[in-house]
Structure formats: C-alpha cells, structure tokens
N, C-alpha and C positions, 0 to 999 in steps of 0.2 A: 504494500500500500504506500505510493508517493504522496504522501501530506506536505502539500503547497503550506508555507509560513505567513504567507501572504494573507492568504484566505484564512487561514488557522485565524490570525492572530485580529480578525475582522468580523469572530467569533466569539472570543476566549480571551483575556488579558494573558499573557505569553510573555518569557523572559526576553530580552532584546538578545540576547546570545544565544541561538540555536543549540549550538552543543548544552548548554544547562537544560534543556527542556530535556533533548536526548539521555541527558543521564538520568531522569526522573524516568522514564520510559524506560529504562533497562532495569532502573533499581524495583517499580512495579510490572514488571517482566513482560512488557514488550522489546523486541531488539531494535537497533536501529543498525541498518547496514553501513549506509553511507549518510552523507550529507552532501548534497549539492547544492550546484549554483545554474538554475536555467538562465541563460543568455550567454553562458562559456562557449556552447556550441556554435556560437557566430563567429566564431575563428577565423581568421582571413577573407568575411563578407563587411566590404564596406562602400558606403555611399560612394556615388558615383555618377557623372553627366556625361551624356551622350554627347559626341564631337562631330561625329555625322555616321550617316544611313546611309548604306549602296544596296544594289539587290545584289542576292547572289550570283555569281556567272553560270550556275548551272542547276539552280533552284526558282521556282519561281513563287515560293512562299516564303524563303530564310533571303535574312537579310545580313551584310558585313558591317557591321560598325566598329566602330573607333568612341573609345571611350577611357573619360580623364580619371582616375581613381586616387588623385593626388600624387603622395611620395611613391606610392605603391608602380607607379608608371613603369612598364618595362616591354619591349615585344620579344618574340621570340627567340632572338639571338640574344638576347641580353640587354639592348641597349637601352637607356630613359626615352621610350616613348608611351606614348598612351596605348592601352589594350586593345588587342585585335578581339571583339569576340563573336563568332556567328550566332544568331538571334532567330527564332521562328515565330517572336510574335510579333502582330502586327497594330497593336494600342500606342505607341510610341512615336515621338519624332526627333527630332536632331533638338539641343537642348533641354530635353527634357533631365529631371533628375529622378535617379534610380537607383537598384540596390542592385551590387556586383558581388556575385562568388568569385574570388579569385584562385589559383591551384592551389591546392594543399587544405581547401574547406571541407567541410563532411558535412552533408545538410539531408534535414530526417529522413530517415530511410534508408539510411547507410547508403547515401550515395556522396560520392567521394569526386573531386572534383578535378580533373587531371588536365595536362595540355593534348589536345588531339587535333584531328583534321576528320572537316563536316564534308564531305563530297568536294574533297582537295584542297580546301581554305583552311589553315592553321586558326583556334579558337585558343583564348589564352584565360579562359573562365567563362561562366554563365551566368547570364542577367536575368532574377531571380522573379518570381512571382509569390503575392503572399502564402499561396496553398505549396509552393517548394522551399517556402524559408518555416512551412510548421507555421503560418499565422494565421491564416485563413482555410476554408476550402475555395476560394475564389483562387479560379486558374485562367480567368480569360482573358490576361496578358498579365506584361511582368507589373510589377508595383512600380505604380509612381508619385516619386516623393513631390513636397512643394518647392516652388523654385526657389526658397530661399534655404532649401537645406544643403549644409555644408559638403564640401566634395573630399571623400578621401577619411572619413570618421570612421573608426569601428562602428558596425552598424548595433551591437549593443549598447555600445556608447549614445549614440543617437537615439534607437527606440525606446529604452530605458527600460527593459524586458527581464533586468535581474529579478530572481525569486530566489529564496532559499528551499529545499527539498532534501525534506525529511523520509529516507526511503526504512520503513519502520517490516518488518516482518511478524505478521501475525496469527497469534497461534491461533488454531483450529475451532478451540474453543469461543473465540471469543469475535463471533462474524459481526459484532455490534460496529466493532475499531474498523471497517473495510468500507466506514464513511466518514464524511467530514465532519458530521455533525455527531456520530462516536467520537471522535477521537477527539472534539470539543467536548464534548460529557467526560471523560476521560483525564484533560487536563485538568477542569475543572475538579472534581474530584482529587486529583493529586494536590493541586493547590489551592483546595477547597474554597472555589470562586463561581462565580454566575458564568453561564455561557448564556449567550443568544442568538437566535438564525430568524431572518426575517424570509419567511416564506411567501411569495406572492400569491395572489388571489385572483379565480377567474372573475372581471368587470362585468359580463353579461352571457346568457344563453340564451342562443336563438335558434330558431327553424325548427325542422322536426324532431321529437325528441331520439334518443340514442334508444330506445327498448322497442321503439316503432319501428327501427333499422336494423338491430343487431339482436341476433339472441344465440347464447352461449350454453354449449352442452359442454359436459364432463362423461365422457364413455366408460371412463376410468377414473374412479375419485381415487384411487391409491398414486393417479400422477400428478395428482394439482388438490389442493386443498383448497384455492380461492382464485377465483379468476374474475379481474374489474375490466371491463372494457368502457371507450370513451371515443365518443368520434368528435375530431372537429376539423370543418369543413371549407374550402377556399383559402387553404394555405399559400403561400408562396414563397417555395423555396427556393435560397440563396444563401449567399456567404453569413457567417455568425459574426456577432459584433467582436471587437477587438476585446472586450472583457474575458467573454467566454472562449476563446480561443488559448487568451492565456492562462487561464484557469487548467484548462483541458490539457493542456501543453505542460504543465505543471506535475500535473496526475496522470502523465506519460501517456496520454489520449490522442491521435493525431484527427485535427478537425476534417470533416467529412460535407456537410453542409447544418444548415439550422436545425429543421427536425431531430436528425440524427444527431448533434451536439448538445443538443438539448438533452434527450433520453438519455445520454450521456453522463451531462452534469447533474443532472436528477441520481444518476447512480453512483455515482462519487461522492455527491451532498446526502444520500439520505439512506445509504445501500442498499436499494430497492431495484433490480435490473430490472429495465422496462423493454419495450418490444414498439414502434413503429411502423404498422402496414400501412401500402396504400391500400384503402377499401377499394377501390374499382377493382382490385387486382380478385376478389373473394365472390362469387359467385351468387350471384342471386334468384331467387326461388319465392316467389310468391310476395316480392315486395321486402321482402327482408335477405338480409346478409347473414350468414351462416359463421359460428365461428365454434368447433369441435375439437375437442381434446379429446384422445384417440395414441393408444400402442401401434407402435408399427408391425407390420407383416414378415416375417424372417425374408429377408434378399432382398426388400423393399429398395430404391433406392431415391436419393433426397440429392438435391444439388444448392450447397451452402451457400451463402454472400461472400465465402473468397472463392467462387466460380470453381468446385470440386465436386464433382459429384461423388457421396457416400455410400455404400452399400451399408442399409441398417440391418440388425438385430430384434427380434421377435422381442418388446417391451419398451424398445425405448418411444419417448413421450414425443408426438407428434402437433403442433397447431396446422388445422383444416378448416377447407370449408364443406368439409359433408364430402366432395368428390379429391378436390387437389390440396398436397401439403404445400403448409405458406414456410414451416419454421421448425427446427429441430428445438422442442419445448426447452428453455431453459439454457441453450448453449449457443446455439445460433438462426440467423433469419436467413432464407430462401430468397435465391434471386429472382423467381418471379413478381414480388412480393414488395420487395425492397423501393425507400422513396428514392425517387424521380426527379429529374429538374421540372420535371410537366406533372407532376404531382398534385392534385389537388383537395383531395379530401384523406384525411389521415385517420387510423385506426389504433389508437393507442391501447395497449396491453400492460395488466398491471396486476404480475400472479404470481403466485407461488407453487412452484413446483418440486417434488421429493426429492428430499436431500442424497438419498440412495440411488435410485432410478436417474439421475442428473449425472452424480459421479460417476458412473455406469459409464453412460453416455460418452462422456465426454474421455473417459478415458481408453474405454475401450474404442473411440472415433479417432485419437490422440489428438481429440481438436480442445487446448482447453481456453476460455474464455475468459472475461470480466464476467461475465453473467455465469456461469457456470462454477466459478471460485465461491462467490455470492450464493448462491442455491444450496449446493452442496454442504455449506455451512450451519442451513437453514436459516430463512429469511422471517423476518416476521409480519407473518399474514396480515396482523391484524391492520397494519397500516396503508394495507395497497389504494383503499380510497382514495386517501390523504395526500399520497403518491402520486395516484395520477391525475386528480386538481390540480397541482403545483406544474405537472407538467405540459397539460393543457394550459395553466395560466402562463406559462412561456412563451407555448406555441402562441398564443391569442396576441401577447403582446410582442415577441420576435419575428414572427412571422405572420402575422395580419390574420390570422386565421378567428374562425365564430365558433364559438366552445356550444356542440349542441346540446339541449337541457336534458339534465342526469344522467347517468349510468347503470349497465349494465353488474349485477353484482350476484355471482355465483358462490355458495358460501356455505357448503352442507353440512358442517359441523366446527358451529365456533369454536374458537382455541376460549379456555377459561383456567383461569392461572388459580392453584391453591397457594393460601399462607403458607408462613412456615415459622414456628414458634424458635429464638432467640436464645437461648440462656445465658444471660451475664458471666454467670463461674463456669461456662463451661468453655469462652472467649479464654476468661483467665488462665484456667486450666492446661487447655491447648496452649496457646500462644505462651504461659509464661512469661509477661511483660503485662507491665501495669496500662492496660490501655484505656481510657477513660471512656462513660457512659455516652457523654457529647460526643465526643469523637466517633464514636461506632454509629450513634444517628445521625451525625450530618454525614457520614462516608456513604452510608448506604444510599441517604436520600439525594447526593448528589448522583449515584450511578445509576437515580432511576429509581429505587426502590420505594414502596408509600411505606413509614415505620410507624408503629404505635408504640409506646414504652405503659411497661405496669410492673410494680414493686419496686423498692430500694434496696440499694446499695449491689452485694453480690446476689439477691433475691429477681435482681432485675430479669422481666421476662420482653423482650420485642418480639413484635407479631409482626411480621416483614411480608410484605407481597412484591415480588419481583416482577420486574418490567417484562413486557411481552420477547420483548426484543433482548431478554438476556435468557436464554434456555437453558444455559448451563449454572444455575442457579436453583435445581430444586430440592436440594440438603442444608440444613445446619450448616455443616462443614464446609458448605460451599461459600456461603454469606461468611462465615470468620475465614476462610481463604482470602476473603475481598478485603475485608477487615485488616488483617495483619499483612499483604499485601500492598496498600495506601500506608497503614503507620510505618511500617518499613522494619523485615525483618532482619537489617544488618542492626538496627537497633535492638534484638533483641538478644542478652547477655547470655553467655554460655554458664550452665550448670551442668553439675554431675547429676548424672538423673537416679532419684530414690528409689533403693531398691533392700532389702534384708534377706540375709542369707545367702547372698548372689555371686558368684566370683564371676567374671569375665571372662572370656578365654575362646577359643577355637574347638570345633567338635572336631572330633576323629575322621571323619571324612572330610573336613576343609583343610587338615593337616594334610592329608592324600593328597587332595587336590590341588593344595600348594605344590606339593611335591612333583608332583608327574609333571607341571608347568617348570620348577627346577630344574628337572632332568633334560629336557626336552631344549631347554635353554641353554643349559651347560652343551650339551649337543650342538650349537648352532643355528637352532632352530630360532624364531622371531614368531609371536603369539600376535595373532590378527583375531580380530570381531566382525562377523559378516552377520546381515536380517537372518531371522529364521523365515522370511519368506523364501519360495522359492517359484521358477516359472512352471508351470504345466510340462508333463513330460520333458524335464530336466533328466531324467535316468534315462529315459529311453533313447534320448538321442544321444545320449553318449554309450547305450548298449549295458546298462547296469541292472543286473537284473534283478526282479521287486520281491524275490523271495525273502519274508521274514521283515520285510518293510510296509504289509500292511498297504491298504488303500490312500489315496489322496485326500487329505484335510483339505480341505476348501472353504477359502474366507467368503465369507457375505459379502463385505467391505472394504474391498483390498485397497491399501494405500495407492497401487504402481499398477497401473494394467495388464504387467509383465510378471508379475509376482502375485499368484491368486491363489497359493496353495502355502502349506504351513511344508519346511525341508523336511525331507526324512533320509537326507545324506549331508553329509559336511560337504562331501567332495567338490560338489559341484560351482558352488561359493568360489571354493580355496583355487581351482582349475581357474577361473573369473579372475582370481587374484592374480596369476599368476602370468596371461594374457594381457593385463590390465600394465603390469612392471616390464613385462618384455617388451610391452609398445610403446615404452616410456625409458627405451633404452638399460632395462636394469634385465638384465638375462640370470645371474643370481640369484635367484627366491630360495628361503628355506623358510618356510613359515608353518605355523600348529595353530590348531583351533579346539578349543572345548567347550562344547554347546548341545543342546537339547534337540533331539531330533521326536520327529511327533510320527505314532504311526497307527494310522486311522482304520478303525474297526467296524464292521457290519455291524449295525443295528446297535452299537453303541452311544452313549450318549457324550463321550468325551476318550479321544484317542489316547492311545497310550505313549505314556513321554520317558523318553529312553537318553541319557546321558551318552554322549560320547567324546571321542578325541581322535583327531586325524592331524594329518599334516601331508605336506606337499613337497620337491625339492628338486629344482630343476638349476642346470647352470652347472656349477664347480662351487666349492666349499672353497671361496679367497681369490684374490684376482692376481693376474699375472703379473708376476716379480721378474729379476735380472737372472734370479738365479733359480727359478724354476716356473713350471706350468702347471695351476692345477689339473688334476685330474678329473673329467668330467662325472656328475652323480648319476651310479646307475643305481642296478636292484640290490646289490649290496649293500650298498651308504644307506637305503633307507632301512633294511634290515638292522644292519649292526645298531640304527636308531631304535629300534623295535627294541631290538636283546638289551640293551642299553638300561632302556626303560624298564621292560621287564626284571631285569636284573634288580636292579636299582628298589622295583617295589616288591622286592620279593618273593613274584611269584613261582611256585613250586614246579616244576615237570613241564617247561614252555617245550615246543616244537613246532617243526613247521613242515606242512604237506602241501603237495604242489594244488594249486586252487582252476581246477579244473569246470569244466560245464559255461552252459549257454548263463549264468549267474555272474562269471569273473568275462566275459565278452569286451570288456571295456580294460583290460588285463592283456600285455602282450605275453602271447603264450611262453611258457619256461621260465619266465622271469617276474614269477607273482609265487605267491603263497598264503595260503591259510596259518593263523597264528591260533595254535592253541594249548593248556594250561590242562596236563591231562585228557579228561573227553572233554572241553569247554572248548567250543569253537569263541575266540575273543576276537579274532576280526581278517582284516586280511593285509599284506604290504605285498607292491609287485609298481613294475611300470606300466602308466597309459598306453593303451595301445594307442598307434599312430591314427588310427580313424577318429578317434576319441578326442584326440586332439586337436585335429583338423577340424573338431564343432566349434573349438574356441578361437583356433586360427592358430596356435603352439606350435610351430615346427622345431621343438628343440625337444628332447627327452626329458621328460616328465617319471619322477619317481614318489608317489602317495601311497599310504596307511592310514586305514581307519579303525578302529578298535572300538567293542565294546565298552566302556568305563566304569559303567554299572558291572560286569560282571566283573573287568579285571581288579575292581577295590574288593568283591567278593572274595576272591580267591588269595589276593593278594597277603604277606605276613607283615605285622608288626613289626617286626624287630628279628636281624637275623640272627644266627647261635652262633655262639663263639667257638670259633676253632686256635688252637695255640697253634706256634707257630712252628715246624719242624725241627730240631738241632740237628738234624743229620743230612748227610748228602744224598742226594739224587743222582737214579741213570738214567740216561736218555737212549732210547733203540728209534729208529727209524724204519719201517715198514711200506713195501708198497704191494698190495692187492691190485690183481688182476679180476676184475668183477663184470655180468654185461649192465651193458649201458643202464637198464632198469632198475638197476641198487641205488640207490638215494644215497648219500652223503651221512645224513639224518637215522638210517639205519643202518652204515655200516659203523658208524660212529659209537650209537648207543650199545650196538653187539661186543663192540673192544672193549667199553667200560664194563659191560657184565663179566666178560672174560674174564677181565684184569684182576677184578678182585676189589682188596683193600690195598695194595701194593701197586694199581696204577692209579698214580693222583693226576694226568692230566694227558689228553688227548687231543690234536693241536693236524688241520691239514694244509699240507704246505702245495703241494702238487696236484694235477691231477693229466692224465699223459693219455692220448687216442692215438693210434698207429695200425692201418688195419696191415700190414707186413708184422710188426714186430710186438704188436699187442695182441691182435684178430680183429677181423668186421665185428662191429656188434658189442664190442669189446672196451674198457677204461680202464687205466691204470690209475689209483690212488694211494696216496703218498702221505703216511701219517708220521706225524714225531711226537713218541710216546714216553712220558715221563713214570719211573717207577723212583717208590720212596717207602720208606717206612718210619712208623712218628715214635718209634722204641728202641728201634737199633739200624747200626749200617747194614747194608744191604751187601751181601756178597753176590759173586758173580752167577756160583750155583742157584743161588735163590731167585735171582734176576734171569737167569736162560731158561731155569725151569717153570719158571710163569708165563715168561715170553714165549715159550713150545706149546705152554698148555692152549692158550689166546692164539696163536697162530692156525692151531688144529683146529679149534672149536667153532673160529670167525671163519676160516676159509669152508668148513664142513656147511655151516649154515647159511654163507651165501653161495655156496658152490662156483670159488674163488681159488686162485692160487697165487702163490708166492713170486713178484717179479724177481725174478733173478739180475 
C-alpha cells in the first residue's frame, strides 16, 4: 500500500518528518518498505521551446524539430546545439513551450528513453504528452506549457509534483490499512488525534430511476454477499483533473481516463474496489438491463481488460448479463464492457465478493489485482452504499454526468457484529504493564470500536463492538492485541515469569534434536528452512514413489497457487534449493533440513505428521586451492554423512541394502541405498538420478538422504558404554577374497566380524579389483585390512594364524569365495 503524505496529512495531523511516522508504523506492526519521493522520476525531462517544425522526408505524419532545452543543448555528435527530436504529434507549433524527455529519462512504464533513428532521422529525446509523463490520460498531443515558462528547468522543479510515499506492507489481517482513510484511522489512533475525510455528495437525481433499468440477480450467494449497483447517465469522458492524477500517481495508479480514475480513487480512499461498465454494452430484455452473478463453466473462457483471453475454472465468480460475461467478479473487467471515449451512460458496481473464491481466482489466473488484494482480505459489505454515492458524486461533478435516483441493492443476509465483553485484569494480566482505563477507551474508540465501561478499578468490564470493517477482531484477545499494540510493547518491562517447582531446561528429544543439527554441521552440512507447502505432484515428476507417504493434504486456502498441498518429502524443497544457488553461481550446496512432513489418510480427519531430516550435496566439499582440487560429492560423501550421524547418535546394528524398485526411480541405480537400524527401515541416501534432475534444471550430480527422525530418536542410545582402552599391541593381516559380483561389501564385511571373534577389533576395505582374465567374468576381488588385538595379553603369532585360518575357511565356505593369491 503506497500512502501519498500528501493526502495523508490533509486527513490526519502527521509529523513533518516522514521517517517519524514510519517508525510509529513498525513499532505498531505495520512495515514500511521504503520511503519515497514522487517527482524523482522526472530525471533528465525538462522544459523546453520549440525552435522550428519540418515535416519528415519520409513521413507524412512525424515531424523534425529543433528544440532549445537550455544548458542541456547538445546534437548528436556532441556538439552545443539544440535537440534534434522527431515528433508525431500534430497540436504544436514552432514556439511553443513544452516538456522534453531527454536520453537517459525513464518515464512510466518503464520506458527508457535512448538516442535512435525514426525512419533515418537521428531523434535525441521525446516530446512528452501529459498521459506519457504519468499526469494525465490525455494523449492527444504533447503538453503545452505557457509561454512564459522557463526553458531548460527540471520539469519537477517546474511542476512542483514532489510527494513523499510511504510504501507500508500490510499484513493480511488487517484489509482496513489498504485505504487512505484506514490508514488515517490508524494514525490517528497511534497518536491519539481526530482524522477527517470530507466525502462528496450527489447534488441531484434525475431521469428514470436505477430499479426501473437495472435488476440484479445473485445465482450464487456463496460468491457475492452484497451487490449495489448505480447508473449514471450522459457522462463525458476525458482526461482527470490534475488533483486526481496526482493522487493516483502517488498510490502507484497510472491515470486511465475520469471514470476509471475515479473508481480508482474511490478504492484507494475508502478500500472499496468498484467496477465501471458501460451499460449499452449489457443486454437488454424487456426494458430493463440484466446484471447476474453466476460460476463459470469448466473451459469457459473470458477475455480480460489487459486484452488476454482466460480459460476459466468451474466456480470462479462471473458478472453477466443473463447471456455475455462483462467481468471476472472481483479481479478484473472484460473488454467488451470496458468505458469508452464515446461512452455515455455508466454502470457503476459496488460489491463484495468471497474472500476465498476471489483468491482462487486470481491466483490460480496469476492475474492479481488492486481489487482482488482488497476482496480477498475481505471487504466490508456493509459500506458498499456509501461507496458508491461518493462515487457517483464524482462522476456527477468530474465528468458532467446525472446521478439516476436510487439504487439497486442486493443484500440477503446482513452482516451483524456481536459484542464482546473486556476484562480490565485480564488486559493486566496478559500485557503485564500498567496500562490505564482511559487509555484502553480512547484506543479502541479511535480504531472504530463503540466502548461502554462498567465497574472500577481492576473490576472494570468494557462491552466493545467492533467496527464492521475490522473482522479480525472477534476475541478478547484480539481487542488487548490492539490495546498493547498502540501503548507499545517495547515499553513493556521484562520479568521472570512465576512459576513453583519448575526448573527450566530442554526435554530429551530437543537435546536429540540439537544434536543431529551438530553432527550434520560439524559434517559440513548448512541447515536451511523451506514452506511445508508443496506443488501438486512434486514426487511424481521427479519419479518418487508415494509408498508409505500416504495421500495428498490439500489446502483450502493456499497462500501461492503453486503450492496447494501440505510436503510429504523434504526432498523436493532442498532439490529447489539447490537449483536456486547453482543459478546464482554457487555450485557448492551442502545443506540439511528438519521438518514435519504431513501424510494424509482416507477418511481421516487430520493427517498424520511424521518428523524428518534430509539433506542434499552437490559440488565439492571446499573450492579450489594452489595446491589441490577438491574432489567432486558422490554417493559416498553422503553416506559417510549418514554413518557419521548414525554413529554419532548411537544407533545400534545400522546397515545399508541397495534401494531397489519403481519406489527409489528418482535414485540413480547402484548408487542409492536403504539405511537401516536392525529390521527398521530409517530412510534412504543415494544420488538423483539425472532425469530427476533435469525437473529442476541440475546438471551437476546431486547426492541427498532423507531419514526417518521419529524412528531414528526411537532407536537411537543415550549415552555410549565405555570401553578402556587396549595396552597391548595389534596385528594387522591383509586379505583379498575372490567373490561374484553379487556379494555386497555389507555382507562380506559382517561374515569376517562373526568369524573373527573377540580377537578381531576392526575390519577396514581398502580395494576392490575386477579383471575378467585374472579374477573371472562375473567375478570381484576385495581387499580387507584386518586388525587382531587382544585387551588381556599380546597376541602371539600362533594365536593370530590360527584365527586368521579359522575366518579365512568359514568366510570363503559361506560366500563360496576364494583366497586371491
């Protein structure tokens, strides 16, 4: 929301120093982005006289002129002369004084202003018209100043078009601030003062009345609660006076003509989006004009006012006349529909339409609006009358137009606001700050509120009825929100808070779960936060398959139109992250995630919320030095991440089996694996397959793990046991088995520790050797170094051959292996 200061402060008594207001605005939590200054944008546009007109040599509408711009004087080689620029309107003469873009200006619309050639004539700027300097919608030639305006002035300097803007960000709750006359109530309340808006009034209605011409159906009351219509008749559209343009220009509005800048200002000043038809354009039947609110038809399609035509969705809200749609309800108006320079009689709309069914719309269209931020907020019905008198009395007195007597007013179930009873101690209580009786009445009743007071002292009871136009106001706790909010809760003093018997401290799962973010960190790894939103078939196109993840949770209400489902994978996020830093020239990610993955049940009433931890790791571990290169991350580095962790929280009997089926599809084959802790399957680590990656656009190897968290704190030990530490020496034998290919690592591994006994302390593989000449087809050679120890005495050499024959015979018999020579 841009709040013009201007206008603000012609409202509201307002500090002279902008930034003071903005810190009052942060400290009761609204943000302020920026603060600007409108008329900076006139950057290299300055006054300027026409020196002479030629026609083009090869145009017979553009014309050459020569034009003084003062010091600014230059042509296209450089030299001081007056600007060359080609011109194509034809309101102008030699003399006259006018406003020059010179290069290097930006004028709205992001158009940029460069040295070119119009059909072979070098042009060294452009001579401006009010609708291309943002001051008007009048485009019917360039502006021209009076002959006594100075030649060669900033043309800010001249017009005198500075504002200050306030660009404030408003939270969701509170659609009241996303007017000028909020955001007047608002100050006013912070600095507990008067605001006032002087609202015009229609002078007279004539001709036939508006219920004689117009009647309003609702096909669907669940998409409009209230809908006002208003005609008025023999308008004449043209440019907006120079007030309202700069108003609108302010509140980032670009002027369009009177009508339309009107509805405009009416939605800026009062936050009420309004709508504009021409009535010829609506269809008539028996003397009267039809106007139907109506769902649209699945593949329907609607063609909007920025000239696109939509294919709709089965529910969103339509305005019709019974046969043709005029307006996509609530978000935007149809170019059939739309006023006119030959416009004459106007159909003014003034409704409220579902705050659900609107964000719908508009998100799923990705067309979003001023009028559709407004809605979706929800608007307050109760005022739409009120709303559209004010902007009839605009029209009436902007545009010549005859306001015809009364309105249409569709209204099937008034909004009726309950009390809501106050408690003094219980202000106290919460808040913890002495905040006074007065004070809590006038805050309230400047934000609107009507208060009664009954009892004394901590006894006090207020009876508060909240304004129509604040919805988010119907708890206790919402009105002492407001309350301690305005007194300011950096004033209030920090306490220990009272408690007996109570010590402090971390429970045994947040100690975990510090821990495993430890581990994971000492690792390398960097802890990222992604939405648990997620998009629609996010597994599927990456090939991940939904066994044991349960069906899709699906929001009502989704923030992103992109995100309508609650995660039931980390992965997909972390992949996003990871996309996100490679395009951004960071090829290095080593990042971890612990988050709540949700996984939705038939016939349930609430899906089931499953903890987890994953991570991602693409790149090299360190960037390249003088004296080495790292070595790229494959499926080891995220393993030895895995065993690390594992280790680390001491879980019992980990291992890992290769993670096979149409389930690990997003897994490049051989180099993935199932992790698990006994029979517990706890999750899986392996690299993206390359197609998997190709959804995100990753062409560099990609290695992630995702793990159970709930199960692996399950299993996990407290505290490991102590082992002392040997005094005696160690032998080391070296071993290589001849095995086929089919022997896992993971089993020939654990067969040597059972052999070994209590006498081998540690199994270690260095090699691993394929030769189909000197090993066989079909055939691996592996290559262990075996450490023997004992924690009582040295070991002699008998003791050591004779264990090392027993484990040679037993290993080689069980995988049907033999000894490489």
């Amino acid at each position: 929301m841009k709040v013009s200061y201007d206008w603000l402060s012609s409202m509201v008594e307002v500090p002279e120093d902008p930034s003071e207001l903005a810190t009052e605005f942060i400290r009761t939590g609204t943000e302020v982005e920026a603060i600007e200054t409108v008329g900076e944008s006139f950057d290299h546009i300055v006054t300027a006289k026409v020196l002479s007109k030629e026609p083009h040599p090869d145009s017979d509408h553009m014309w050459v002129t020569k034009v003084d711009v003062g010091a600014c004087n230059v042509d296209a080689d450089g030299n001081p002369e007056p600007l060359q620029i080609v011109c194509g309107a034809q309101n102008f003469n030699e003399g006259d004084h006018i406003v020059t873009a010179m290069i290097g200006a930006e004028l709205p619309g992001d158009i940029k202003i460069k040295k070119s050639k119009l059909r072979g004539v070098v042009s060294m700027g452009m001579n401006c018209s009010a609708r291309e300097l943002g001051l008007s919608s009048d485009h019917a030639g360039i502006m021209i100043l009076p002959q006594d305006a100075p030649v060669g002035m900033p043309f800010s300097q001249y017009h005198g078009t500075s504002d200050t803007v306030l660009d404030c960000e408003i939270t969701p709750n509170r659609a009241d601030c996303l007017s000028m006359i909020g955001i007047a109530r608002e100050v006013g309340a912070i600095y507990d003062r008067d605001f006032h808006v002087e609202l015009p009034a229609i002078k007279a209605e004539v001709g036939r009345a508006t219920a004689d011409e117009v009647t309003v159906e609702l096909a669907d009351e669940n998409l409009c609660s209230r809908y006002v219509a208003r005609i008025v008749r023999n308008v004449k559209v043209g440019p907006s006076p120079e007030w309202l343009v700069e108003r609108l220009n302010a509140c980032g509005i670009r002027p369009h003509n009177n009508i339309v800048d009107i509805t405009n200002y009416v939605m800026m000043l009062t936050g009420q989006p309004l709508h504009a038809f021409d009535l010829s354009t609506f269809a008539e039947r028996d003397g009267k004009r039809s106007v139907v609110v109506r769902a649209a038809h699945e593949g329907e399609t609607f063609r909007t006012l920025d000239d696109v035509e939509r294919t709709l969705a089965e529910g969103m809200a339509l305005i019709t006349d019974g046969e043709r749609a005029h307006a996509l309800a609530g978000v935007m108006g149809g170019m059939d529909s739309e006023i006119e320079d030959d416009t004459v009689d106007v159909l003014v709309e003034s409704a409220c339409f579902n705050a659900g069914r609107t964000s719908h719309t508009s998100r799923d269209l990705s067309l979003i609006s001023d009028a559709s931020i407004r809605f979706e907020r929800q608007v307050d019905e109760t005022g739409c009358v009120d709303v559209a008198n004010v902007t009839c009395a605009l029209i009436e007195e902007l545009a010549g137009g005859e306001v015809a007597p009364g309105y249409v007013d569709v209204y099937p179930a008034p909004k009726t606001i309950e009390s809501i009873e106050l408690r003094y101690a219980r202000v106290l209580d919460l808040c913890g700050a002495p905040i006074e009786i007065d004070f809590i009445q006038r805050s309230l009743t400047r934000l609107g509120c009507s208060v009664e007071t009954a009892g004394e002292g901590r006894e006090t009871v207020f009876t508060v009825t909240p304004p129509t136009f604040r919805p988010d106001l119907p708890r206790e706790i919402d009105l002492i929100e407001e309350v301690l909010r305005l007194w300011g809760m950096g004033r209030v003093e920090a306490t220990i808070p009272a408690a007996k018997n109570h010590i402090g401290g971390l429970t045994h799962r947040q100690h975990q779960l510090r821990k495993v973010g430890r581990v994971l960190r000492s690792c390398g790894l960097n802890e990222t936060m992604n939405f648990s939103f997620a998009a629609p078939g996010d597994l599927e196109r990456i090939g991940m398959g939904e066994e044991g993840l349960g069906c899709p949770v699906v929001l009502m209400n989704p923030l992103v139109a992109e995100q309508t489902e609650m995660r039931r994978s980390l992965i997909p996020a972390l992949l996003q992250a990871v996309e996100y830093n490679i395009s951004h020239s960071t090829a290095n990610v080593q990042l971890y995630e612990t988050g709540t993955v949700f996984i939705g049940r038939e016939n349930a009433s609430a899906p089931k919320e499953r903890e987890n931890v994953a991570g991602v790791m693409s790149g090299a571990m360190g960037d390249i030095s003088w004296i080495k290169k790292p070595m790229p991350l494959r499926f080891f580095d995220g393993k030895g991440v895995v065993e690390e962790l594992l280790d680390q929280m001491r879980v019992p009997k980990v291992r890992f089996r290769p993670a096979e089926g149409e389930g690990y599809a997003f897994l490049q084959p051989g180099r993935c694996a199932e992790v698990l802790s006994g029979g517990v399957v706890l999750g899986w680590v392996g690299e993206i397959h390359p197609d998997a990656r190709d959804v995100y656009g990753i062409d560099i190897p990609v290695v992630a793990f995702e793990l159970n968290l709930d199960a692996l704190l399950s299993v996990a030990g407290s505290q490991g046991a102590y082992h002392e530490f040997s005094q005696f020496p160690s032998v080391e034998h070296d071993l290589a088995i001849v095995v086929d290919d089919s022997v896992t690592c993971e089993d020939l591994e654990r067969r040597l520790r059972s052999a070994g006994g209590k006498l081998l302390v540690g199994v270690r593989l260095f090699d691993v050797y394929r030769d189909k000449k000197r090993v066989g087809e079909g055939k691996k050679s592996m290559a262990f170094a075996l450490t023997y120890r004992s924690d009582d005495h040295t070991l002699t050499s008998e003791e050591v051959e004779k264990t090392h024959q027993k484990l040679v015979t037993k290993v080689c018999k069980a995988v049907g292996g033999e000894v490489r020579s």
